[in-house]
C-alpha positions as CSV (number, residue, x, y, z in Angstrom):
1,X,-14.8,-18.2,37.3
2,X,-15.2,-19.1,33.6
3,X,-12.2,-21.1,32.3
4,X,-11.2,-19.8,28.8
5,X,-10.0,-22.7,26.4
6,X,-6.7,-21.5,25.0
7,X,-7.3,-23.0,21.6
8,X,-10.2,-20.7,21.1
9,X,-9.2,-17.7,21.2
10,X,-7.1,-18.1,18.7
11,X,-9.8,-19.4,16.4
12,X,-11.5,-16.3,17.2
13,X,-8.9,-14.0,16.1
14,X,-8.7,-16.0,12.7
15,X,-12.2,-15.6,11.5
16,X,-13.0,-14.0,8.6
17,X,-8.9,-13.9,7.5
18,X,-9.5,-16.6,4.6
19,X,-12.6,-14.8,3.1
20,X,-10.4,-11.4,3.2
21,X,-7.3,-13.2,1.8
22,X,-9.9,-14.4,-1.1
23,X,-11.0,-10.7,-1.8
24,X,-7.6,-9.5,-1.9
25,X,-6.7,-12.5,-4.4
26,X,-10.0,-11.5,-6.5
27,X,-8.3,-7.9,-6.7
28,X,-5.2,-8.8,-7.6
29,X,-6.6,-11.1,-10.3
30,X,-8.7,-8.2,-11.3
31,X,-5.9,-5.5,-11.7
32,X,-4.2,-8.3,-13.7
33,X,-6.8,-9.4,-15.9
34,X,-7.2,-5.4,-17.2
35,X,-3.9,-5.1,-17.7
36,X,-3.7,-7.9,-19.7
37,X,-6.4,-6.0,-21.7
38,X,-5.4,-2.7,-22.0
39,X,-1.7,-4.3,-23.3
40,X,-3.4,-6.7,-25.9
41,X,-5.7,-3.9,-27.0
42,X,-2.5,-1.6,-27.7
43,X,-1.3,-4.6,-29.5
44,X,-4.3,-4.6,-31.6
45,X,-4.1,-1.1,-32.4
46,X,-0.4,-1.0,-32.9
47,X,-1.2,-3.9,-35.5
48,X,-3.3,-1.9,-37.6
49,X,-0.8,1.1,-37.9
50,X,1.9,-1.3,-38.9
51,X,-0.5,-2.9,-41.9
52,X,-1.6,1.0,-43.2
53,X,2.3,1.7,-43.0
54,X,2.8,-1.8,-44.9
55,X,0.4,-1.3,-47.4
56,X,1.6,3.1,-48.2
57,X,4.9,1.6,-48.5
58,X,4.3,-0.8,-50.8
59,X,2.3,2.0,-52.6
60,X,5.2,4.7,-52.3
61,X,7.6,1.4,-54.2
62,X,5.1,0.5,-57.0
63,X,4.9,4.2,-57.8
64,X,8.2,4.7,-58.0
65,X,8.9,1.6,-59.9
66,X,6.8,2.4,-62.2
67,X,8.3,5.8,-62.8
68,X,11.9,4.1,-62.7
69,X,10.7,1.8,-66.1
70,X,9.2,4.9,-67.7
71,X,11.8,7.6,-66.4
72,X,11.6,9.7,-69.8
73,X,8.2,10.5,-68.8
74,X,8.7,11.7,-65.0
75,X,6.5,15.2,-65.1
76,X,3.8,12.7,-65.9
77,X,3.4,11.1,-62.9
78,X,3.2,14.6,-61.0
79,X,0.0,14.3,-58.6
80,X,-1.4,16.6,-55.8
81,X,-4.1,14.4,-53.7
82,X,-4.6,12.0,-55.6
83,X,-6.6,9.3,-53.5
84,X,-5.7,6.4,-52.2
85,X,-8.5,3.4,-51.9
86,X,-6.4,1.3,-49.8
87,X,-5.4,3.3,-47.0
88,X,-8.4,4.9,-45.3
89,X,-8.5,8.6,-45.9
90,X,-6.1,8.0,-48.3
91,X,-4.2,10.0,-50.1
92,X,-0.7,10.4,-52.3
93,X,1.4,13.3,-53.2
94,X,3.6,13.0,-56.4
95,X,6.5,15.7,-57.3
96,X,9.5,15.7,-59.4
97,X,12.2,18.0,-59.5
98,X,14.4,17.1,-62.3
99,X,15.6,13.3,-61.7
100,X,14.5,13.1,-57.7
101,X,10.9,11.7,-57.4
102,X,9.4,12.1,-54.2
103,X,5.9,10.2,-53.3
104,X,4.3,10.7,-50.3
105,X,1.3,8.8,-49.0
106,X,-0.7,10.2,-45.9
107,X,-3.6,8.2,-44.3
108,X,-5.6,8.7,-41.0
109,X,-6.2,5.7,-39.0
110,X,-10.2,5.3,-37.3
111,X,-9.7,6.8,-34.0
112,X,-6.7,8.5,-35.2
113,X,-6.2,11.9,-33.4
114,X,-3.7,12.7,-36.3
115,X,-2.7,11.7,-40.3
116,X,0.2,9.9,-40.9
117,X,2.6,10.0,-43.7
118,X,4.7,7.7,-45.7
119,X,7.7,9.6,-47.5
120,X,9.6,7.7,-50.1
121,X,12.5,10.1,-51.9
122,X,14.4,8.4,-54.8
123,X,16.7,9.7,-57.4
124,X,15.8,7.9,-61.5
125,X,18.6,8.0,-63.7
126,X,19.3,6.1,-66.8
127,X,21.6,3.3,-67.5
């Protein structure tokens, strides 16, 4: 009769756990790691979007500051596509109907399924 030693059988049933508990940790680390991408590349992108919106706004205010100092001259400043170097695929849309000035800026973004647009309505009166 072969006597079994008690303590080896249990080391037999433990084999191979720590290299499985290291492949499950590499997963995990893994499925973490490309989350951490696919969030900071959103950020990145989400960046970008905010700066063209910055920079049509800032755009949509000059124009309309401008038009404020010079408000005898309003039909003037009337404009249909008039591009936009700043902004790619820029492009702004001036109208006036009496004393409301409306400016619109649109822009499509690289990799942008769609344009966006930046609408700035103001009403110039005199003092």
């Amino acid at each position: 009769m072969i006597r079994r030693n008690p303590r080896h059988g249990s080391q037999a049933g433990q084999r191979g756990s720590t290299l499985t508990e290291v492949m499950v940790s590499v997963v995990l680390f893994s499925v973490d790691v490309i989350g951490l991408m696919r969030v900071l590349g959103t950020a990145v992108q989400d960046t970008g979007s905010l700066q063209y919106r910055a920079t049509a706004a800032t755009l949509a205010d000059t124009a309309i500051g401008q038009m404020w100092v010079d408000r005898g001259n309003l039909p003037a400043y009337v404009t249909a596509g008039t591009a936009v170097p700043e902004l790619p695929n820029g492009s702004r849309v001036v109208t006036v109907a009496g004393n409301i000035v409306t400016v619109a800026i649109s822009w499509q973004a690289p990799g942008a399924a769609a344009a966006s647009t930046h609408r700035v309505t103001a009403t110039i009166v005199g003092n």
